[in-house]
GUDRENRO-196877 format. One record per atom (N, C-alpha, C): residue number from 1; residue in one letter; atom name; x, y, z. Coordinates in Angstrom, 3 decimals, always signed. Example, Ala and Ser with C-alpha at 12.3 -4.5 7.8 and 13.67 -1.06 7.14 Angstrom:
<sites>
resi_resn_name_u_v_w
1_A_N_+13.190_-5.690_+7.800;
1_A_CA_+12.300_-4.500_+7.800;
1_A_C_+13.200_-3.300_+7.800;
2_S_N_+12.850_-2.250_+7.080;
2_S_CA_+13.670_-1.060_+7.140;
2_S_C_+12.900_+0.030_+7.870;
</sites>
This chain:
<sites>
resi_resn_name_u_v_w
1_X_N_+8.342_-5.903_-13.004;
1_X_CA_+6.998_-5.399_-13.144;
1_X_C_+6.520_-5.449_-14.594;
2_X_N_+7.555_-5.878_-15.477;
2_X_CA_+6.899_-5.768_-16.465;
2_X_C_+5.855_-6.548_-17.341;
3_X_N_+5.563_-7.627_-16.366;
3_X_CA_+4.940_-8.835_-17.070;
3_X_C_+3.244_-8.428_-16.352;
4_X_N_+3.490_-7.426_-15.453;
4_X_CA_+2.368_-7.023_-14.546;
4_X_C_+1.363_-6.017_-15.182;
5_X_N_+1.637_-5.550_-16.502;
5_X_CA_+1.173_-4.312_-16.823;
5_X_C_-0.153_-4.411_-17.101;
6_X_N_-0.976_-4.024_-17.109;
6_X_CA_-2.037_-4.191_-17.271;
6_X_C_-2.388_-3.890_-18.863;
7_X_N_-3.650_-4.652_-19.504;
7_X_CA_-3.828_-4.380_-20.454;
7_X_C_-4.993_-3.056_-20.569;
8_X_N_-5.552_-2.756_-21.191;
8_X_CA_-7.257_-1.863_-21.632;
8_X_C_-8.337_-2.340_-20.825;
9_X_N_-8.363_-3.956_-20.892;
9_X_CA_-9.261_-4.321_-20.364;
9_X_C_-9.383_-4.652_-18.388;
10_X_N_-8.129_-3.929_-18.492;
10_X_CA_-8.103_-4.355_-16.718;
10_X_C_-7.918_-3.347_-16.190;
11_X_N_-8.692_-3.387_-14.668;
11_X_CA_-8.777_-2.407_-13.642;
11_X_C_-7.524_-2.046_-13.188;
12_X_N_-6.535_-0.544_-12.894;
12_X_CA_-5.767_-0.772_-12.660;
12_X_C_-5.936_-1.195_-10.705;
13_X_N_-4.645_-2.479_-10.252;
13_X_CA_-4.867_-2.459_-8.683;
13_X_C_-3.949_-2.413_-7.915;
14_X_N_-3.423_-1.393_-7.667;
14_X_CA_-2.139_-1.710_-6.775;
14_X_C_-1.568_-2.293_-5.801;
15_X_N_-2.385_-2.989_-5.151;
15_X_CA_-2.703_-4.092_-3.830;
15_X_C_-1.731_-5.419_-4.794;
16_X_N_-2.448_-5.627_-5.951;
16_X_CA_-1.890_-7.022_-7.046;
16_X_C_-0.239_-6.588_-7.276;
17_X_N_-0.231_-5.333_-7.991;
17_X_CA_+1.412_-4.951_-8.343;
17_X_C_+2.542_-4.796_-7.138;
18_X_N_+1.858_-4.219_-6.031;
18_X_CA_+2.485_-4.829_-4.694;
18_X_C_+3.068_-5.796_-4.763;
19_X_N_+1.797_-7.324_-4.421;
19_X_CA_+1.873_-8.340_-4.233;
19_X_C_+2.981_-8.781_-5.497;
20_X_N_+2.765_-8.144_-6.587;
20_X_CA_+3.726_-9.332_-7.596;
20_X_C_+5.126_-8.522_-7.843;
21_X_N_+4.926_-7.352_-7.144;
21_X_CA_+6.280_-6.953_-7.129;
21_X_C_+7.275_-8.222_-5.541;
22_X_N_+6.690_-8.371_-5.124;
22_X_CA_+7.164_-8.451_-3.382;
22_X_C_+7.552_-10.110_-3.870;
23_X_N_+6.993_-10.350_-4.622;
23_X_CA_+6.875_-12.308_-5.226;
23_X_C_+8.366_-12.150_-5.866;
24_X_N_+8.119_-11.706_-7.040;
24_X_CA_+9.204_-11.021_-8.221;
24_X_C_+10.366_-11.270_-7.495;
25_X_N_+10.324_-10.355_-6.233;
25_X_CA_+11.904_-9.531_-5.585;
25_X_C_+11.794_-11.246_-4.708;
26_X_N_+11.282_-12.110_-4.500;
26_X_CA_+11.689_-13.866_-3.510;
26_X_C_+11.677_-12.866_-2.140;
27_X_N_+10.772_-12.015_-2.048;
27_X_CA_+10.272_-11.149_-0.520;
27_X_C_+9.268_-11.808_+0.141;
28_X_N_+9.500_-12.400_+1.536;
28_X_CA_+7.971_-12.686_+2.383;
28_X_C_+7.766_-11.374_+2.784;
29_X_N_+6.398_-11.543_+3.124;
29_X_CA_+5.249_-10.615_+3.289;
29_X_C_+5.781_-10.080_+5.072;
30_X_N_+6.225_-11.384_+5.777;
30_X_CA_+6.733_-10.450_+6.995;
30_X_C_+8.251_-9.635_+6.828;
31_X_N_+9.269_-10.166_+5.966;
31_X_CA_+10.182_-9.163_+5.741;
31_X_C_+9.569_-7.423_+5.296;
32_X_N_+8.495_-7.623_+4.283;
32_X_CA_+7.865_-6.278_+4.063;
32_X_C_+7.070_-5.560_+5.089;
33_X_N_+6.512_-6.101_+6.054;
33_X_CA_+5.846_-5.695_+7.504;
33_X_C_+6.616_-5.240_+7.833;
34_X_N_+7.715_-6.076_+8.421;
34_X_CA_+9.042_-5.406_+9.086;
34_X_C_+9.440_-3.900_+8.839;
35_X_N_+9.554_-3.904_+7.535;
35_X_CA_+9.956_-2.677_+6.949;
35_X_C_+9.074_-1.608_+7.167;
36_X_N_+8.115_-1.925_+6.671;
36_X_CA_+7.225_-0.365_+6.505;
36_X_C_+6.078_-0.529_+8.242;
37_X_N_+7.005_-1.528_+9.246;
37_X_CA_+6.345_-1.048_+10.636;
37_X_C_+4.767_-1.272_+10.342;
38_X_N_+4.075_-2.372_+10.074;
38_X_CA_+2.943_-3.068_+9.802;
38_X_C_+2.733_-3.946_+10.402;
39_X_N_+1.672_-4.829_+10.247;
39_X_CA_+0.717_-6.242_+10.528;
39_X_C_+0.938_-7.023_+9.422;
40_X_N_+1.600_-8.843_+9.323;
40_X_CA_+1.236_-9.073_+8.366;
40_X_C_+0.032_-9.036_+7.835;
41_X_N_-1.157_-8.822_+8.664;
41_X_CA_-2.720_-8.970_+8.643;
41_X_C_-3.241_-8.301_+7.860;
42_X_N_-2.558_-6.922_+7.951;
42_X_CA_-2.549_-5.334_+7.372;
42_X_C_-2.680_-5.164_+6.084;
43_X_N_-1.277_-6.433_+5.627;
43_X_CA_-0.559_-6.565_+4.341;
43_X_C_-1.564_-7.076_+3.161;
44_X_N_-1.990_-8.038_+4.105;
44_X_CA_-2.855_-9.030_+2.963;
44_X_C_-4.140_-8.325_+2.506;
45_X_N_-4.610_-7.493_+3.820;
45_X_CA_-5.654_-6.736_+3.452;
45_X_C_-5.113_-5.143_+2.647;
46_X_N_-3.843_-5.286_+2.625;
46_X_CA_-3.639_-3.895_+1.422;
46_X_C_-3.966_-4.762_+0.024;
47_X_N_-2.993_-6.087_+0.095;
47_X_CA_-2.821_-6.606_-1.125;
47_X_C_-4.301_-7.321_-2.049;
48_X_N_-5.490_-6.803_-1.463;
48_X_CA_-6.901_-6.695_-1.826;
48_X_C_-7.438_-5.542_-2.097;
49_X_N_-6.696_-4.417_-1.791;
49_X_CA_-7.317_-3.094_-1.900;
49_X_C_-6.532_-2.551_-3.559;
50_X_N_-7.277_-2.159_-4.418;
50_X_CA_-7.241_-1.430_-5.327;
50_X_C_-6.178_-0.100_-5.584;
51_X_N_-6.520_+0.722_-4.357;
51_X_CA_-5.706_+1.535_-3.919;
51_X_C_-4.952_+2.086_-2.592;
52_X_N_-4.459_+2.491_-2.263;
52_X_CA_-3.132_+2.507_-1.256;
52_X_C_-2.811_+4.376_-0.993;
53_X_N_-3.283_+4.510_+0.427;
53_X_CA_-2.833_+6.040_+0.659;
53_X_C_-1.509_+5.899_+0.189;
54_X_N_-0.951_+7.493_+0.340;
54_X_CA_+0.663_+7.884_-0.620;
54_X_C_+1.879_+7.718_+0.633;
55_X_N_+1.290_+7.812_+1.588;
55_X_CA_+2.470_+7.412_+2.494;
55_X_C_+2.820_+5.838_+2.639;
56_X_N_+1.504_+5.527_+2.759;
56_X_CA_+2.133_+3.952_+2.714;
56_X_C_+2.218_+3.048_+1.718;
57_X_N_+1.971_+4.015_+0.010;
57_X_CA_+2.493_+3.212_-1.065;
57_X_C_+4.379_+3.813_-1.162;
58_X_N_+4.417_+4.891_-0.468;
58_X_CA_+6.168_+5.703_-0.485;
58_X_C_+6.972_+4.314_+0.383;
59_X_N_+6.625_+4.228_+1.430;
59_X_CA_+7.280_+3.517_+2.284;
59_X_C_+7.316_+2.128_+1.520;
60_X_N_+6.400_+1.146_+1.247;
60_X_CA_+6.769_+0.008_+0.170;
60_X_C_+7.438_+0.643_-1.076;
61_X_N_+7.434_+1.221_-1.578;
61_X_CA_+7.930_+1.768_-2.685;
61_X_C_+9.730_+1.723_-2.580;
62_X_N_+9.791_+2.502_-1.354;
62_X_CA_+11.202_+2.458_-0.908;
62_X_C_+11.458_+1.267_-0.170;
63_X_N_+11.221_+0.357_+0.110;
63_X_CA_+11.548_-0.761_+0.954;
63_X_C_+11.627_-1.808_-0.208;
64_X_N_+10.650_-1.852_-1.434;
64_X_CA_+10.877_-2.599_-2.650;
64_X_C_+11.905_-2.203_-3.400;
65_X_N_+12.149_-0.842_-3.565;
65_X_CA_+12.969_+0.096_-4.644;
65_X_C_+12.339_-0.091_-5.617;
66_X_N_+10.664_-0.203_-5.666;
66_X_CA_+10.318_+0.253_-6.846;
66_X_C_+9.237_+1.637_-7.115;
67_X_N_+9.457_+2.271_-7.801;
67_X_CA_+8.278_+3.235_-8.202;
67_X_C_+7.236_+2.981_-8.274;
68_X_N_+5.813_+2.901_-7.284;
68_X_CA_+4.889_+2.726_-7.708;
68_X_C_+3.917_+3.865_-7.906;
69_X_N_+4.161_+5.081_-7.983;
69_X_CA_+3.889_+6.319_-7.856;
69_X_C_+3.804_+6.578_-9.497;
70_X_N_+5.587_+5.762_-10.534;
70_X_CA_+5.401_+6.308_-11.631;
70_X_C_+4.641_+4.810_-12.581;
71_X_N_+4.168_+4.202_-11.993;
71_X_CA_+3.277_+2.951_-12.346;
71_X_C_+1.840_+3.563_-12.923;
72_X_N_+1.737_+4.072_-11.893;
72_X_CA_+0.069_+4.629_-11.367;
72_X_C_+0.149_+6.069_-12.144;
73_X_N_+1.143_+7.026_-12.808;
73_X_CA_+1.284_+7.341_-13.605;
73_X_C_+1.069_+7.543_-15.005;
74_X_N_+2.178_+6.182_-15.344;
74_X_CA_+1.865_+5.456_-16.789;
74_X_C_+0.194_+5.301_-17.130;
75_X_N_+0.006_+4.364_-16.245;
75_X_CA_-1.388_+4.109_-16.289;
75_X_C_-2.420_+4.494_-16.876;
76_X_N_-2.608_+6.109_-16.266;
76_X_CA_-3.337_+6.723_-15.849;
76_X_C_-3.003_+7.792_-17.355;
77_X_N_-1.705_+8.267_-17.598;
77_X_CA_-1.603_+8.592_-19.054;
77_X_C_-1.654_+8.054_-20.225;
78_X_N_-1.544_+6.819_-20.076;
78_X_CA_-1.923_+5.734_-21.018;
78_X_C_-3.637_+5.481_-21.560;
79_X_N_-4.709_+5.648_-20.318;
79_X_CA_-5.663_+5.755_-20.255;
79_X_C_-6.162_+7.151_-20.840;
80_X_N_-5.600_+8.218_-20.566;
80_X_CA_-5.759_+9.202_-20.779;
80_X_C_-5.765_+9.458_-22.727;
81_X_N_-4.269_+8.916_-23.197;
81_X_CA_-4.298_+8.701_-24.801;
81_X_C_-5.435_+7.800_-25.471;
82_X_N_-5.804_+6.746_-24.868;
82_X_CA_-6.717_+6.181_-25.486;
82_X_C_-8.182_+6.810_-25.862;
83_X_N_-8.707_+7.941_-24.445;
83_X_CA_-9.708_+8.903_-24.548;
83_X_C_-9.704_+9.569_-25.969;
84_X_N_-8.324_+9.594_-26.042;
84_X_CA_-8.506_+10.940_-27.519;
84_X_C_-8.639_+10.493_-28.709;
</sites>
């Protein structure tokens, strides 16, 4: 994830860090369906959405083994230092 980070000038989207986490890990999109009990259809239309309810960013989260909870975090405190 680390090549994923976003800079100042970008929206953060978690649909993209998904997607380039799931690339990253050599994961198809139906192995990740499988897992978190989805549509690949579902998938593609998360991996366009910005943001992601908390149950079904937990369940990819754990099916990737990655944190995207402390992503969206960083982020968001990172954004927060620049305010001041």
């Amino acid at each position: 994830m680390e090549n994923e980070k976003n800079t100042q000038n970008e929206e953060f989207h978690l649909g993209k860090l998904i997607k380039a986490e799931l690339t990253q890990q050599g994961r198809s999109i139906t192995w990740l369906a499988e897992q978190i009990n989805c549509t690949r259809e579902n998938l593609y239309k998360l991996f366009k959405s910005p943001w992601i309810n908390t149950h079904t960013l937990f369940k990819i989260g754990k099916a990737l083994d990655c944190d995207f909870f402390k992503l969206c975090s960083d982020y968001f405190n990172a954004q927060g230092n620049e305010e001041k």
